[in-house]
KEKE-3310 file (N, C-alpha, C; in steps of 0.2 Angstrom, whole numbers, plus 5000, padded with zeros to 4 digits):
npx = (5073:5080:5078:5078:5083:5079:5091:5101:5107:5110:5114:5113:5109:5114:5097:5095:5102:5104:5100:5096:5089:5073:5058:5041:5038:5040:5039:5028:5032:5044:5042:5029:5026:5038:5039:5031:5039:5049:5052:5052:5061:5058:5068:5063:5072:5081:5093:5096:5094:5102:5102:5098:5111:5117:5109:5110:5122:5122:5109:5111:5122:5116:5107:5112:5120:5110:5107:5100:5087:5079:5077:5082:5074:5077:5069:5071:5061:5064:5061:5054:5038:5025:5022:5027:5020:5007:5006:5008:5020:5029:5042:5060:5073:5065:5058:5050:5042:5038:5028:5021:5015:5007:5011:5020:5027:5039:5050:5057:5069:5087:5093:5103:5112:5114:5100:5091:5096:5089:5079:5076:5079:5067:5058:5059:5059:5060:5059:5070:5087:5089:5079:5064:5068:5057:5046:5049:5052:5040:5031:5038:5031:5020:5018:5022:5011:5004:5005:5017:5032:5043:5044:5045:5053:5065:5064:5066:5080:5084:5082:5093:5104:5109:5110:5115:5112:5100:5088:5073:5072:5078:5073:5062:5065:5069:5057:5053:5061:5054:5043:5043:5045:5059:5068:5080:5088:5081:5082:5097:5098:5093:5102:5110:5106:5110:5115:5112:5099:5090:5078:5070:5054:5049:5060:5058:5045:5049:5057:5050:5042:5049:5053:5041:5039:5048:5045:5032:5037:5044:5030:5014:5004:4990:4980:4980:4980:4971:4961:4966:4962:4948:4946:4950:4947:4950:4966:4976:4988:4989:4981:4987:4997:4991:4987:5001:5003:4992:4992:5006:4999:4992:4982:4975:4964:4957:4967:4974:4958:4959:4970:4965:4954:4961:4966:4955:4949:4959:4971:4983:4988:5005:5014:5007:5005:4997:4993:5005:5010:4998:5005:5015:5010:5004:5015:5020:5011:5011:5004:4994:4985:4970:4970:4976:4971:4958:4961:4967:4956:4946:4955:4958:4942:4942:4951:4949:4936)
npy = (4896:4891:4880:4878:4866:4854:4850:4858:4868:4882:4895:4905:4902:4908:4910:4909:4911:4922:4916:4901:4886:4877:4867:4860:4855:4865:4877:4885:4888:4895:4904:4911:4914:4919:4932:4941:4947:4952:4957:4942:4934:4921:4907:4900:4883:4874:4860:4858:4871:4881:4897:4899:4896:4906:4918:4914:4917:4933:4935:4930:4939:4951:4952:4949:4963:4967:4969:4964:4965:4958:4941:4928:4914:4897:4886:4870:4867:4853:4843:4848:4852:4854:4867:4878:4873:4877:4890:4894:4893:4895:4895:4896:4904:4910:4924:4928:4940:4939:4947:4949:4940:4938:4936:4947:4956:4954:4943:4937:4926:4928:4942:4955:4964:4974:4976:4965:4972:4985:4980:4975:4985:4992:4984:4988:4999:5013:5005:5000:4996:4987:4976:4980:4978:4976:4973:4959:4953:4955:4948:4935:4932:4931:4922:4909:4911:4904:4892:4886:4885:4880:4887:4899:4900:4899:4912:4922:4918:4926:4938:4936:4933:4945:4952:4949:4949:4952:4958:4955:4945:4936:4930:4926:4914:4909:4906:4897:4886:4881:4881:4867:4859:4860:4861:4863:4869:4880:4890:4888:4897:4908:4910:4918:4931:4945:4950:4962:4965:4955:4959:4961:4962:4951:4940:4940:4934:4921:4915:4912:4903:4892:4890:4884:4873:4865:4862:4854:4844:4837:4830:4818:4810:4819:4813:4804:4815:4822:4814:4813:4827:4823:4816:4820:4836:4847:4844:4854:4854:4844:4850:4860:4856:4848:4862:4866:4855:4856:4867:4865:4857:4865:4869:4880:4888:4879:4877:4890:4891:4881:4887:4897:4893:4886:4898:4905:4897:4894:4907:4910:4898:4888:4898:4911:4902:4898:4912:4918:4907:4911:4922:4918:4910:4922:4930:4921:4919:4931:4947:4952:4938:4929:4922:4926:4939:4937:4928:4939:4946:4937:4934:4945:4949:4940:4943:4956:4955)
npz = (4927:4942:4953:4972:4980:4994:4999:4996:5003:5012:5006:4990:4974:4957:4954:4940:4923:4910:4897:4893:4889:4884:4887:4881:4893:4900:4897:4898:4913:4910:4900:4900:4913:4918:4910:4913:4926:4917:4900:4889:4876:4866:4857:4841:4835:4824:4822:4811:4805:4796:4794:4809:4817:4813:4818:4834:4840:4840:4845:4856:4861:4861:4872:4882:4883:4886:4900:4910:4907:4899:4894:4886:4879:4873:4862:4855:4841:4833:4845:4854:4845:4849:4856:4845:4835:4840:4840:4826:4821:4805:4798:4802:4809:4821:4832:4844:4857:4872:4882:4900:4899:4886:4870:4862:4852:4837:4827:4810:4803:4801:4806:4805:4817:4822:4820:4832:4841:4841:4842:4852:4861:4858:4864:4878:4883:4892:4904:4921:4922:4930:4939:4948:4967:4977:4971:4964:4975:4983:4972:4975:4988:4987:4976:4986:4994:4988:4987:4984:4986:4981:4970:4974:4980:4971:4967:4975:4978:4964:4968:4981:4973:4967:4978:4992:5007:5008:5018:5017:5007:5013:5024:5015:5010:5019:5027:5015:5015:5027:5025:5016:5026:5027:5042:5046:5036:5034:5047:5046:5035:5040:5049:5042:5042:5050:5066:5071:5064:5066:5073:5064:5056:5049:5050:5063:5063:5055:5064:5073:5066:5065:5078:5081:5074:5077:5091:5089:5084:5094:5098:5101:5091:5084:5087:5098:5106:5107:5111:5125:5128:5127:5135:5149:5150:5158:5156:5155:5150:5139:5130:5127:5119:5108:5102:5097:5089:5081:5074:5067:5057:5050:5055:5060:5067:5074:5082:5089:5096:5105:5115:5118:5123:5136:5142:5146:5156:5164:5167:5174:5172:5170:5171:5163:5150:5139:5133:5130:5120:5108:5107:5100:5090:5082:5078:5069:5061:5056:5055:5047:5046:5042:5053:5066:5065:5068:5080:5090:5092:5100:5109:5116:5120:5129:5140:5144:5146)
capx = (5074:5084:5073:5081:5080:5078:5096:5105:5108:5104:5118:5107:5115:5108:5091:5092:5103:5099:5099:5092:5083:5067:5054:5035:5035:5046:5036:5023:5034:5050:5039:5025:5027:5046:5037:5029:5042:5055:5053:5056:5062:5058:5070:5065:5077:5081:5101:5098:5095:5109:5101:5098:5118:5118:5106:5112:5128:5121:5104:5115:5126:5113:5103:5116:5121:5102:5110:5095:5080:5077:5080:5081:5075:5078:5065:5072:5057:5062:5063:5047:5035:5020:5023:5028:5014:4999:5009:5009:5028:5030:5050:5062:5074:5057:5060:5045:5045:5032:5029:5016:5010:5007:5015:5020:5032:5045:5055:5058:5075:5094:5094:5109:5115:5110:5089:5090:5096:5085:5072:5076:5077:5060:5054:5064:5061:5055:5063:5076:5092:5089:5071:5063:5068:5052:5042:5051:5051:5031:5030:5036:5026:5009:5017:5024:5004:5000:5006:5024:5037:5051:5046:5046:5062:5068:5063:5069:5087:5087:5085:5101:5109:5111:5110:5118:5110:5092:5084:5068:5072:5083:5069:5058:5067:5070:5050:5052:5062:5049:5035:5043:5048:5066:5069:5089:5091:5079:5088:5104:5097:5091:5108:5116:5105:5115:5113:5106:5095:5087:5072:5065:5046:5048:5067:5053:5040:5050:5059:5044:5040:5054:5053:5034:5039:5053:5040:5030:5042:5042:5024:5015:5000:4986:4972:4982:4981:4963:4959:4967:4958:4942:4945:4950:4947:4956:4972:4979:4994:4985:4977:4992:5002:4988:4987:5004:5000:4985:4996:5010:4995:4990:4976:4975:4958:4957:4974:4970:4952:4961:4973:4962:4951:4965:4967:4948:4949:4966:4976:4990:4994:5011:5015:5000:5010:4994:4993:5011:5010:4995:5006:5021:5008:5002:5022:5024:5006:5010:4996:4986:4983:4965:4969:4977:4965:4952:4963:4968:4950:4945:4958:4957:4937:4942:4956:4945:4928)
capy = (4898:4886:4877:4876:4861:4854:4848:4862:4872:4891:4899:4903:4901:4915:4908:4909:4913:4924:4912:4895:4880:4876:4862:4858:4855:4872:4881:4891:4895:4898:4909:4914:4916:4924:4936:4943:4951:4954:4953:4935:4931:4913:4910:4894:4884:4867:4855:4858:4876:4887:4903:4900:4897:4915:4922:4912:4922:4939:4938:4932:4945:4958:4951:4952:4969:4972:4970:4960:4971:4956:4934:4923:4908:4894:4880:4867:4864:4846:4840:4848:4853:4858:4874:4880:4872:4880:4896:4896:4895:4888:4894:4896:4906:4913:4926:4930:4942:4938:4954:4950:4934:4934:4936:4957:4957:4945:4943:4932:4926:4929:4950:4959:4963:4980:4976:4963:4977:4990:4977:4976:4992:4995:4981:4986:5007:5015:4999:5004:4994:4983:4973:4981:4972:4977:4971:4955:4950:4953:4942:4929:4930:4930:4914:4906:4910:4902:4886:4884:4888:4881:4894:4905:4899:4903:4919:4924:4917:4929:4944:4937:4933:4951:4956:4944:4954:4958:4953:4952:4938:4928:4929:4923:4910:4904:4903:4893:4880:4879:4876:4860:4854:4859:4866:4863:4874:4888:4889:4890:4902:4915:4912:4924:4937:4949:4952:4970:4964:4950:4961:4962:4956:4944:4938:4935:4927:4913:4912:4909:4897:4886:4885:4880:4867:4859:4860:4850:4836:4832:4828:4812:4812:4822:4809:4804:4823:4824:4807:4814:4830:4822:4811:4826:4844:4850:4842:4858:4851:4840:4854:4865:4853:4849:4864:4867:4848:4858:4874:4861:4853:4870:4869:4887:4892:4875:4879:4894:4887:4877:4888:4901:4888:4885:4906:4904:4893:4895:4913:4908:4890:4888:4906:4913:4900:4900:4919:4918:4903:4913:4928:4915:4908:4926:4932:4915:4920:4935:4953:4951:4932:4929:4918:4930:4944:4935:4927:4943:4949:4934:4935:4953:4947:4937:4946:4961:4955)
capz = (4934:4948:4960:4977:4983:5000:5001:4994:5008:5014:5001:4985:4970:4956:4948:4932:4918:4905:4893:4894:4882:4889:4884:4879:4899:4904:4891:4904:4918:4908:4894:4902:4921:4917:4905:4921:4927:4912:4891:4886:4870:4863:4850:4842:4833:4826:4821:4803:4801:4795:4798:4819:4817:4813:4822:4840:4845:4838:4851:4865:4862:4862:4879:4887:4882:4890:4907:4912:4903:4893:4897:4879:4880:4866:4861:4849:4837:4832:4849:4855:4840:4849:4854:4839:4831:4842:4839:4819:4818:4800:4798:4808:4816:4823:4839:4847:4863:4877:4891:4905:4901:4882:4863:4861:4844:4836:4819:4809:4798:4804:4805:4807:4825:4822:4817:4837:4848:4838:4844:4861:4862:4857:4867:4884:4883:4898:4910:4923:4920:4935:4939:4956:4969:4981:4966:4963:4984:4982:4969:4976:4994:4984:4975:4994:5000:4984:4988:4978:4989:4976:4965:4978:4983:4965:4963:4982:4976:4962:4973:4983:4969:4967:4984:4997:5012:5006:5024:5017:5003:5017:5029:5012:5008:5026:5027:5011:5019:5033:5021:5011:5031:5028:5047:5047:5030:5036:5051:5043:5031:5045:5052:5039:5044:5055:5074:5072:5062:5070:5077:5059:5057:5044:5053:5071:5061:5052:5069:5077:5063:5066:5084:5082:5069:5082:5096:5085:5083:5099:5102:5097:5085:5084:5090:5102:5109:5106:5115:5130:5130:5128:5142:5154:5148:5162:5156:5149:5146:5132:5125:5124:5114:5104:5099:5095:5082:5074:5071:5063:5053:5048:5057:5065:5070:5080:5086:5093:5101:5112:5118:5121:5130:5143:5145:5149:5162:5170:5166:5177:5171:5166:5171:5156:5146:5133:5132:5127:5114:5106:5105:5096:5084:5081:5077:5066:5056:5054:5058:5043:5044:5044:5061:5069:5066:5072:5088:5096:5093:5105:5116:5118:5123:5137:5145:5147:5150)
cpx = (5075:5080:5078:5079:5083:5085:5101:5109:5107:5109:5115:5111:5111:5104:5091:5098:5099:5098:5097:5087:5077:5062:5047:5034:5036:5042:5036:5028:5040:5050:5034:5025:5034:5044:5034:5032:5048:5052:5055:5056:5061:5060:5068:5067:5077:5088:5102:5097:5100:5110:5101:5104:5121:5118:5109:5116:5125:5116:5106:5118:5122:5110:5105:5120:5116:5104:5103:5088:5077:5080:5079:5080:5072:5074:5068:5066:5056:5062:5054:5041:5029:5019:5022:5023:5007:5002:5010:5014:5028:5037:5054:5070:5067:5059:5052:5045:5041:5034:5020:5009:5010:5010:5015:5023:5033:5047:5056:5067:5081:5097:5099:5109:5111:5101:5087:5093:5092:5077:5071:5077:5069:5056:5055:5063:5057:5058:5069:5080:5091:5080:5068:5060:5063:5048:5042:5049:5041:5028:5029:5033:5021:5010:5019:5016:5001:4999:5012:5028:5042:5051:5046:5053:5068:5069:5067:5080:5090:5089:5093:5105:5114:5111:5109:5113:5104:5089:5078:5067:5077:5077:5062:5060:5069:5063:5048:5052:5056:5044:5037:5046:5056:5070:5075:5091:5086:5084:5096:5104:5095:5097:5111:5112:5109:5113:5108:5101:5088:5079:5067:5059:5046:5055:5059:5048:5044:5053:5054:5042:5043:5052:5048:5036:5044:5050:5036:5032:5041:5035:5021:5009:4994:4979:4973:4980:4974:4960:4960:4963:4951:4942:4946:4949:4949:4963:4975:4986:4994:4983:4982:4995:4998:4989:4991:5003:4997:4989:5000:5004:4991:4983:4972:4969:4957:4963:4973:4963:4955:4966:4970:4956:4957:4964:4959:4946:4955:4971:4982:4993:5001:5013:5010:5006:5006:4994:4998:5013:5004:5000:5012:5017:5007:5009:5022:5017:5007:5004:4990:4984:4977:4965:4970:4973:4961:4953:4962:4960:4947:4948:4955:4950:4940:4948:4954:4939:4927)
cpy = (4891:4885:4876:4868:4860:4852:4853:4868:4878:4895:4898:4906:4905:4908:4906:4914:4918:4925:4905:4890:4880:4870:4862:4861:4861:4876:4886:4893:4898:4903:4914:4918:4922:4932:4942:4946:4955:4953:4948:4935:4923:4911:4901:4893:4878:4868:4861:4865:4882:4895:4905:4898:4903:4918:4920:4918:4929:4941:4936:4937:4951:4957:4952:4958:4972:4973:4968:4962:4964:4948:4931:4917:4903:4888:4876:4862:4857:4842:4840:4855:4856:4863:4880:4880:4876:4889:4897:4896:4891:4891:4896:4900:4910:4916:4927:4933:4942:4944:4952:4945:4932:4937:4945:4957:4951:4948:4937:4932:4928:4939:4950:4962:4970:4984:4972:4967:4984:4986:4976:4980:4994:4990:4984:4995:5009:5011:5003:4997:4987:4981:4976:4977:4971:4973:4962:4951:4949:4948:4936:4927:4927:4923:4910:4904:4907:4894:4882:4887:4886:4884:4899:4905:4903:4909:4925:4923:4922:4937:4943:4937:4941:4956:4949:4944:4955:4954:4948:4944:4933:4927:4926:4917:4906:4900:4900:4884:4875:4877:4869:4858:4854:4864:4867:4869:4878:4890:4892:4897:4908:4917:4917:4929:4941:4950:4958:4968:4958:4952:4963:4959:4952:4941:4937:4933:4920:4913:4908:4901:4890:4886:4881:4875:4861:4858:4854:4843:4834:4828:4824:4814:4814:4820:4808:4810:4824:4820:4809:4820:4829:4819:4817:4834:4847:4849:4845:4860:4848:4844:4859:4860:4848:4854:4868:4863:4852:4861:4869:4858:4858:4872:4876:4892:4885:4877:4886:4892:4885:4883:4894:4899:4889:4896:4907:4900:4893:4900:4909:4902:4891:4895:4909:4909:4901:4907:4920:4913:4906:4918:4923:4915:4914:4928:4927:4918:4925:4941:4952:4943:4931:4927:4923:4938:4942:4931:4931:4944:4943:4934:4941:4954:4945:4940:4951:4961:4953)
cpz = (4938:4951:4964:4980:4988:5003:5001:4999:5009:5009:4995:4980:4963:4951:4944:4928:4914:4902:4894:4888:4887:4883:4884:4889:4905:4905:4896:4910:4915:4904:4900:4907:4923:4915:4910:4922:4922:4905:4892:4878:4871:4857:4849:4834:4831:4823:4816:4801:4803:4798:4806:4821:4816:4817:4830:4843:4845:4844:4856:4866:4864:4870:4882:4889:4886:4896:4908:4910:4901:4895:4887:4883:4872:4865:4853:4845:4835:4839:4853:4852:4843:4851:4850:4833:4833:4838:4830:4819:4810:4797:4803:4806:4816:4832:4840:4856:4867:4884:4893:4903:4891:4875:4862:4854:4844:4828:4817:4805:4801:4801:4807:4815:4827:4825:4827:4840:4847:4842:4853:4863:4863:4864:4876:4886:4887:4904:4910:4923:4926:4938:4948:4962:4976:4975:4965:4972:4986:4979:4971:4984:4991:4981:4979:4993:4994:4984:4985:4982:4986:4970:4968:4979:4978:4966:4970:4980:4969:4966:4976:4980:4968:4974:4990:5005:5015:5013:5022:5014:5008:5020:5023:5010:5014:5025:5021:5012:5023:5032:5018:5019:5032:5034:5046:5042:5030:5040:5050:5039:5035:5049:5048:5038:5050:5062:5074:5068:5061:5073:5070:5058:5053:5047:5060:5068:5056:5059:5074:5075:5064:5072:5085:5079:5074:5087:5092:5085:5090:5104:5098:5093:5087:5089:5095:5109:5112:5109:5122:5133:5130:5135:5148:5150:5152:5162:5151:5147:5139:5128:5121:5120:5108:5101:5096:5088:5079:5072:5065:5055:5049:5049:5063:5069:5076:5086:5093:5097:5107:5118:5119:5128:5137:5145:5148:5157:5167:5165:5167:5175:5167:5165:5163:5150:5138:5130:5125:5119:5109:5102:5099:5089:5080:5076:5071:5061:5053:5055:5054:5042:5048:5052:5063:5071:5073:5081:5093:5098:5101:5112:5119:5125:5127:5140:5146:5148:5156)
residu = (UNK:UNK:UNK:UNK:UNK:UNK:UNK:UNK:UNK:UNK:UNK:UNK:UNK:UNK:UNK:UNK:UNK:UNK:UNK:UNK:UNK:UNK:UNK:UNK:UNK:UNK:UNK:UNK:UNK:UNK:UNK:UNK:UNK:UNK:UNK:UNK:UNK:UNK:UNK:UNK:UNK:UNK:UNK:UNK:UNK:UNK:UNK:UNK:UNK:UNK:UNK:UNK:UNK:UNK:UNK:UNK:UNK:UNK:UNK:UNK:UNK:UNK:UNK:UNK:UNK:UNK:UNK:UNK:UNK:UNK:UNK:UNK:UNK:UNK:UNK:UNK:UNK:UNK:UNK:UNK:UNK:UNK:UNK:UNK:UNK:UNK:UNK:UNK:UNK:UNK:UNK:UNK:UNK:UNK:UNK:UNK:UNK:UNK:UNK:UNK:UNK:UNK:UNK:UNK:UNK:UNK:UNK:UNK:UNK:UNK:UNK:UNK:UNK:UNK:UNK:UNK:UNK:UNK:UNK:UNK:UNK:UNK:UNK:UNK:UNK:UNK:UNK:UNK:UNK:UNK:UNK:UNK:UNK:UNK:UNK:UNK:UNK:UNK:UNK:UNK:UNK:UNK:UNK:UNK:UNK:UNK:UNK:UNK:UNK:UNK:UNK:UNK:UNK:UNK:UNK:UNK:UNK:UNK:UNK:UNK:UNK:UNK:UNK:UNK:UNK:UNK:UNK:UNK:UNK:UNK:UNK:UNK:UNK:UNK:UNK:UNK:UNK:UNK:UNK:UNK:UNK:UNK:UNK:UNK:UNK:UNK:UNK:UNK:UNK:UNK:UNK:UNK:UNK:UNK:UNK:UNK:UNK:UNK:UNK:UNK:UNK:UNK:UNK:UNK:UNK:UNK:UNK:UNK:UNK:UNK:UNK:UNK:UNK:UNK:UNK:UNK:UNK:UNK:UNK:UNK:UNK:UNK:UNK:UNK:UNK:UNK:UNK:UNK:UNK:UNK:UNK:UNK:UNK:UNK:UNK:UNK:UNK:UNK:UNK:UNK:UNK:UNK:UNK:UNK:UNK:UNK:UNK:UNK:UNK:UNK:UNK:UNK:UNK:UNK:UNK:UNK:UNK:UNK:UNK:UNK:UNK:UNK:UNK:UNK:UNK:UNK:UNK:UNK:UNK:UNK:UNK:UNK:UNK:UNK:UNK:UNK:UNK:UNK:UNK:UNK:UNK:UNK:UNK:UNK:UNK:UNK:UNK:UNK:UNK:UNK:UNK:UNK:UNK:UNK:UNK:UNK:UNK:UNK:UNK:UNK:UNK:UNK:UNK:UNK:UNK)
# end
């Protein structure tokens, strides 16, 4: 799987092949984590033997016959040995096919072309022709909120790959940007979403995010902020843009504190500018994010108590 990286620009290029070598240090996401949503074969191989010169073309051919059912990937045994060693390989060509994390089948020896599509058959039977792409888009949220946005990003750029369009993986891959700091390439990345479709909730929550994020840049550091509001607590100028720093700093229940402070003490300032930035952070957090939960529930309390 392709990592985006932070230069590459908002056009996502497809992920992953569906063949690939992989290494001792691939191993887990290229075997394991892959296996997760698709069969993995791991064919492993080494220079000197004749029979993985057989079998090679025969299991490309057939994978890709699978029309995506099924990804190979190839570990060269002389190069990195332990793998192969925890796993009891002692010949080689050695297939083994991993679904859903760990070891399901496998074959050994240079079978006939017949005996590996008989196998991926068997492995692959019941799966629809194409991987679902609500399933795949879930995925990688749960790995974004997990704390990997460049395997989110990958896994986001397979969806486009086969679908240019899909809002949701643009608007997932924008909010991927905007986690590694790369606002210019979300940005751009939300840009090729289409005007009618601009009013989508995951399209206004990275939107939000980015704006919060360029608010951000313009204000100076945290202590700074915090030094000023201790000094005057009525200077809620200092407290709003504090609490725009802590949102940046991921710091959201402070964030919130403060700006519900000012809507506490002065509604009207800045025509209910706090109200308002509450509601952005809210958009940018998302409905089920713990903060936001618990925000509205406060606000809610002081605008009708």
């Amino acid at each position: 799987m392709t990592i985006i990286e932070q230069g590459s620009g908002p056009t996502p290029q497809a992920a992953a092949d569906l063949i690939k070598e992989t290494t001792t240090q691939t191993f887990v996401k290229d075997v394991i984590e892959e296996s997760k949503r698709q069969p993995v074969l791991i064919d492993f191989w080494a220079p000197w033997c004749g029979p993985c010169r057989q079998l090679t073309p025969i299991i490309e051919k057939a994978v890709r016959a699978a029309n995506g059912k099924v990804k190979l990937v190839k570990m060269n045994i002389d190069e990195h040995p332990a793998i192969p060693g925890q796993m009891g390989i002692q010949s080689i060509p050695a297939v083994i096919a991993f679904v859903n994390g760990q070891p399901a089948d496998g074959f050994m020896g240079a079978v006939p072309e017949s005996q590996v599509t008989a196998f991926i058959n068997k492995l692959t039977a019941g799966m629809p022709g194409e991987p679902n792409i609500e399933d795949i888009i879930k995925e990688a949220e749960a790995v974004l909120a997990e704390g990997d946005p460049a395997t989110a990003a990958s896994i986001y750029a397979e969806v486009l790959a086969a679908d240019a369009t899909n809002i949701a993986a643009l608007a997932g891959l924008a909010k991927c940007y905007v986690a590694t700091g790369a606002i210019e390439q979300a940005t751009q990345t939300l840009a090729m979403v289409p005007e009618s479709k601009r009013g989508d909730a995951a399209v206004k929550a990275v939107q939000a995010s980015i704006d919060l994020a360029e608010q951000a840049k313009a204000l100076g550091p945290v202590t700074e902020l915090e030094q000023k509001v201790a000094a005057n607590p009525l200077d809620h100028q200092a407290r709003f843009d504090l609490a725009i720093a802590l949102n940046a700093s991921e710091k959201r229940t402070e964030a919130t504190q403060h700006l519900l402070e000012i809507v506490k003490r002065d509604r009207k300032w800045n025509e209910d500018g706090a109200r308002k930035q509450l509601v952005q952070f809210f958009d940018a957090w998302g409905p089920t994010d713990e903060a936001t939960v618990e925000g509205r529930k406060r606000l809610s309390t002081i605008l009708f108590s």
